[in-house]
N, C-alpha and C positions, 0 to 999 in steps of 0.2 A: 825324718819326715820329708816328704816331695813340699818343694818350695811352689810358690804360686806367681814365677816369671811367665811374662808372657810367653802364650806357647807362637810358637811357628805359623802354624795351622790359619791364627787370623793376619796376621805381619807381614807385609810384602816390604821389600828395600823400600827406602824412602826416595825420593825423589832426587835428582842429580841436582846438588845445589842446598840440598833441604834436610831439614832435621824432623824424626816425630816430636811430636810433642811429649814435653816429659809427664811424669807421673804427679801429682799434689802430692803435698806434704801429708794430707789425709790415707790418701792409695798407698804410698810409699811405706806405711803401718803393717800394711799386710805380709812384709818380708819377717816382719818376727815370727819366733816360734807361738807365741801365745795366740794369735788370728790363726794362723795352720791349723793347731790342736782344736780351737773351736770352731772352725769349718768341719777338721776331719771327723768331729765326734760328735757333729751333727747331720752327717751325710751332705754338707752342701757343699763341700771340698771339689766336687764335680761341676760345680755351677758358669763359675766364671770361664772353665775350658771350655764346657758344651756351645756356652755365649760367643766364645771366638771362632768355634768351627762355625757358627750361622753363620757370622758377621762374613768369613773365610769362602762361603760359597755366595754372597751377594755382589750382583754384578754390577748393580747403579745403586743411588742414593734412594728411591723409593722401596726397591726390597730391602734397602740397609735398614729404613724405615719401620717396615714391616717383620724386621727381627728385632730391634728393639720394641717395637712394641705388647709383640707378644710375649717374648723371654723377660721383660719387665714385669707384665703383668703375672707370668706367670709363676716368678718370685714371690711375688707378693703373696697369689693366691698359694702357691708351698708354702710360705710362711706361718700364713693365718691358720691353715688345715692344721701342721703340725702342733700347732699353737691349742689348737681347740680338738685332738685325740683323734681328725681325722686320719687316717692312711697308716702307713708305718713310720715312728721314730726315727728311722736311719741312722741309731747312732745312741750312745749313753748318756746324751748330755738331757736334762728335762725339759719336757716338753712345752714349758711356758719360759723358755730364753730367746730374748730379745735378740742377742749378738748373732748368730749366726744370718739371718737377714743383714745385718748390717755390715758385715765384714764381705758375706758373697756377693752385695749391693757395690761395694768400693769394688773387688776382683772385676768387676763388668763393666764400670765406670773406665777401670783404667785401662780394660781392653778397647775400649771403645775410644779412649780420649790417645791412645798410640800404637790407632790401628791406620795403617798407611792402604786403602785398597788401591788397586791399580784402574779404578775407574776416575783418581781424581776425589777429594774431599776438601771443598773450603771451608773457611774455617768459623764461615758462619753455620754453612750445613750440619759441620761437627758439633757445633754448642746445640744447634736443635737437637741434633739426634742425643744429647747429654742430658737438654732439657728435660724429652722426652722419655727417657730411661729414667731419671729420678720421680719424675710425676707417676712413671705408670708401675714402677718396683714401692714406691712408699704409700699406694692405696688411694694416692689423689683423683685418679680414673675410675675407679670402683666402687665410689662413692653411689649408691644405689638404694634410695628413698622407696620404701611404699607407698603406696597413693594413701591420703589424708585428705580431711577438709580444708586444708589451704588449696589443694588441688581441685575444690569443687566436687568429694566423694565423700563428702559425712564427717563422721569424727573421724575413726577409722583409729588406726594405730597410732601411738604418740612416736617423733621421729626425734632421736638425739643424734649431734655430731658432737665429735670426742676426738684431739687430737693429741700426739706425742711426739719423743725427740730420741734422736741417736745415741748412743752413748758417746760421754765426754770425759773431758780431762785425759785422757787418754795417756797421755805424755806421763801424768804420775801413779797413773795404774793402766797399762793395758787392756787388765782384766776387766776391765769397768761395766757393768750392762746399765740399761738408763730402764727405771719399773716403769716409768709413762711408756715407752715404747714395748712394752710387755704389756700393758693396759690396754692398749690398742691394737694390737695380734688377738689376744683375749675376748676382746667384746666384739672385735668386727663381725656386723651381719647377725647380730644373736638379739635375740629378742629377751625381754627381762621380764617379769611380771613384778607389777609393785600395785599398791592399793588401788592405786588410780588408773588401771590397767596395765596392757601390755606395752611394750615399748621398745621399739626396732632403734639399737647404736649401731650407727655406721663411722667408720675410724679412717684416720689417715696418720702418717709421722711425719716429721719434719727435720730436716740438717740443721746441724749444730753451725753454722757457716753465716755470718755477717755480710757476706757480701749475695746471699740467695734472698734475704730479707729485703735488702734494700732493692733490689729486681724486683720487688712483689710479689715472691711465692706464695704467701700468705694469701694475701688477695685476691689474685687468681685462682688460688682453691679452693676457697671458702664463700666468694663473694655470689655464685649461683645457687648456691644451697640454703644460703641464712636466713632468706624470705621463705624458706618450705619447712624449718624444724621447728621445733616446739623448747629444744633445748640446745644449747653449746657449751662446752668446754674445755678449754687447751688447758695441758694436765703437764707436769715437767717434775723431776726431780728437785726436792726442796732443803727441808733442815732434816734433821736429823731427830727421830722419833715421834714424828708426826707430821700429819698432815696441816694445810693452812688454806683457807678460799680469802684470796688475797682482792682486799676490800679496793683499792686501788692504784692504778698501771701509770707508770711514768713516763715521759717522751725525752728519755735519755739515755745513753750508751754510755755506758762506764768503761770498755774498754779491756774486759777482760779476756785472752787471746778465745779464738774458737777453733774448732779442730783441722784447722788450717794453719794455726798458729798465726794468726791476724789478729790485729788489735782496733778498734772505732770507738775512740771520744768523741761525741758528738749527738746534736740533737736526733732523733729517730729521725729518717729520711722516708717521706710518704708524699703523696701525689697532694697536689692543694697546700703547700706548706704554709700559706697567709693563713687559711681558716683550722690551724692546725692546735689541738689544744695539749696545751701543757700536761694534761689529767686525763684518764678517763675512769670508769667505775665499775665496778659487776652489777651485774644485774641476776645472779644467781640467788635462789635463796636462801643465804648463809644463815638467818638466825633456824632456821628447819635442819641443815646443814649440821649447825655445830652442836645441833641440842640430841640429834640423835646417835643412839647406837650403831657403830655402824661397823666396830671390828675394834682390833687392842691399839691402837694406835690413836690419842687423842686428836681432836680437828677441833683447830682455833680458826677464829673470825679473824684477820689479820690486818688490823686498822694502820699501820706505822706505814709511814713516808720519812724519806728523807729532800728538804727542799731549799732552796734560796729564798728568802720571804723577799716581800715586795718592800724593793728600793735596798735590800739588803745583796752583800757580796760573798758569803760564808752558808756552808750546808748546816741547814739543821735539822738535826729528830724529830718529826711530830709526830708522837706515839696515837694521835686520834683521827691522822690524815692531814691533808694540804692547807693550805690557811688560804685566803682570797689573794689572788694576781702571783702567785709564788710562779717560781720554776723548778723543773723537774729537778732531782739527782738521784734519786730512787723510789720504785713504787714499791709496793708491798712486796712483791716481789722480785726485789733488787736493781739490775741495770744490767742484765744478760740477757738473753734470747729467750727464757722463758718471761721475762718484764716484757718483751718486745712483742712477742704474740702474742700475749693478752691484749697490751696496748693495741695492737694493727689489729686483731680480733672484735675489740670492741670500739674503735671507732669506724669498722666498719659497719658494725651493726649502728651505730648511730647516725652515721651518715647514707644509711640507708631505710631510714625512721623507723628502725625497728625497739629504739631504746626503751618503749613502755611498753610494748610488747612482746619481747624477744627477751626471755631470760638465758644469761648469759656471760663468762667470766673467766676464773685460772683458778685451779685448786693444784698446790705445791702435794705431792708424796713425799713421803718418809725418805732418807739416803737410806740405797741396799747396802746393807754390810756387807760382809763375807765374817765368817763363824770366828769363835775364839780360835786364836792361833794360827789363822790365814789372811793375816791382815798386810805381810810381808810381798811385794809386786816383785821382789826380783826373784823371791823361793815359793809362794805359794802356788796352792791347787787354782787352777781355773773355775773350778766349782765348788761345792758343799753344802753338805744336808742344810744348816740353819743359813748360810746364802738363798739357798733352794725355799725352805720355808719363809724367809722372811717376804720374797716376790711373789711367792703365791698370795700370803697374806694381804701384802698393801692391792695387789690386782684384784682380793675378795674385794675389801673394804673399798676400791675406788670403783666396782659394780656397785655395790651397797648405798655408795653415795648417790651415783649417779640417779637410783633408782627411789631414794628420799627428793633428789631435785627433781625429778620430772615429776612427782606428783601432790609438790610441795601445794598449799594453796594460792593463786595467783598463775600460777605457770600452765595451768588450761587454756589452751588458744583455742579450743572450739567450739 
């Protein structure tokens, strides 16, 4: 199989004196066979070259601009088409997999982060233009509301935002696809009908990276939208044979590597840290939530915290949430980057008074399997039929959900 080194095409020598810069530990993934196979058997094996011949005829930093933003964009929107039966397949793999976005996302990253043009590149210019490729390849630009009555036009359409993650752990399976990031290829742009009408989700994903969080990608994405939707929910890979709307978010980092191989003990890091709180809540409506049908995978209300009680030194369980003055060590949804976006999700919404209006929260997915007998990372298939069924499955059921909250009762803003 043709490897995915950079090509020539965008590379010019580096500068007398000077080195490109190297690849992440993330980019650096793409040399195995397992990314190859699922670029090539997706048709987006082509992506990351086409990216460097742009980058290859740009002669300043505004038209470098101007290819990143639209061969960013226009990932994304391949993406989501393929994802939802537009255009042609380009490839055997099915049509609702997550990875191939995600591995031709890193190919582009890393033409861009050791691309040397002969016009000169600082190295602040470079992280914009990096910025800017991950905002506009993972849906964060395309964020695109119909008018409603928050806008002054009636009820009009109910508007949900829905967000997802990269695939992770990488390091013990390759193979890995993340179903939240399939959730949101899936639903982007598509309207739902539920009893309470229709209802436009628009989608974004998010990197698995501790150090993008603590920048405020979150925030920045999320924080022009939150005042105009009627629903949210950041959606992440959870336990294993079910779903969970994780009752409450913690303001701590446990430290477990992210796909950079980086590790952060430490309090969440967010802007205002004096009025910063230990807790925050959903505001989702889990008992609608857990009481309905919504596919074969059970959904629990997920009360448990783990925390420091007050004046105490040692973690403890509380199977029914936080005790008064405690400190974090785990919200319902643990102390990884999906605990983190709920948490930076919903104190945004708080700190933007939307907490008794703005329903809003995390609901964990099921972990994708891969089928009996392909459970082996160094000999199995990259795909299979019950891998395949089981992601269609949890992407039915987290429509289904979505479509019980937005027309839970309470959750009408108009």
């Amino acid at each position: 199989m043709a490897g995915l080194a950079a090509p020539t095409t965008a590379t010019a020598a580096p500068e007398a004196g000077g080195a490109a810069p190297a690849p992440t530990v993330e980019e650096r993934r793409l040399d195995g066979e397992v990314p190859r196979e699922i670029l090539r058997r997706s048709g987006f094996a082509a992506v990351a070259p086409a990216f460097a011949r742009g980058l290859g005829r740009a002669d300043s930093y505004r038209e470098a601009r101007r290819v990143v933003e639209r061969e960013g964009a226009s990932l994304w929107r391949r993406a989501v088409d393929r994802a939802q039966g537009r255009g042609p397949a380009r490839g055997d793999l099915s049509r609702d997999d997550d990875r191939p976005l995600y591995w031709a996302r890193l190919g582009m990253t890393r033409e861009l982060r050791t691309w040397e043009p002969g016009f000169g590149l600082g190295e602040r210019q470079r992280a914009a233009l990096l910025t800017e490729l991950e905002r506009a390849s993972r849906g964060q630009t395309d964020l695109r509301l119909p008018r409603g009555h928050r806008d002054g036009h009636g009820k009009g359409v109910k508007r949900v935002l829905l967000t997802g993650f990269d695939p992770f752990t990488l390091d013990r399976d390759v193979r890995i696809s993340n179903p939240s990031g399939a959730v949101a290829l899936a639903l982007d742009g598509t309207v739902i009908d539920t009893p309470d009408g229709p209802a436009r989700v628009e989608t974004a994903v998010f990197p698995v990276r501790w150090a993008d969080f603590a920048e405020g990608t979150v925030e920045r994405a999320l924080r022009p939208y939150l005042p105009r939707v009627d629903l949210f929910t950041t959606v992440s890979q959870g336990r294993v044979g079910r779903f969970d709307v994780e009752r409450t978010n913690g303001a701590w980092r446990g430290g477990f590597p992210d796909n950079d191989n980086v590790s952060r003990t430490e309090t969440v890091p967010v802007a205002d840290p004096a009025s910063q709180p230990q807790w925050t809540t959903t505001t989702l409506p889990y008992a609608a939530i857990t009481a309905a049908d919504t596919g074969r995978f059970p959904v629990y209300d997920n009360t448990a915290v783990t925390e420091i009680p007050a004046g105490g030194d040692e973690p403890v369980v509380r199977p029914d949430g936080p005790t008064p003055g405690s400190t974090a060590r785990e919200g319902g949804g643990g102390n990884y980057l999906s605990n983190e976006i709920a948490y930076r999700a919903t104190l945004l919404r708080d700190r933007l008074g939307l907490h008794g209006t703005l329903p809003g929260g995390h609901v964990h997915t099921p972990v994708l399997q891969f089928g009996t007998g392909n459970t082996d990372p160094a000999t199995g298939a990259v795909t299979d039929p019950e891998f395949v069924r089981n992601r269609l499955d949890i992407v039915a059921q987290a429509r289904a959900i979505v479509a019980v909250a937005v027309s839970a009762p309470g959750t009408d803003r108009g």
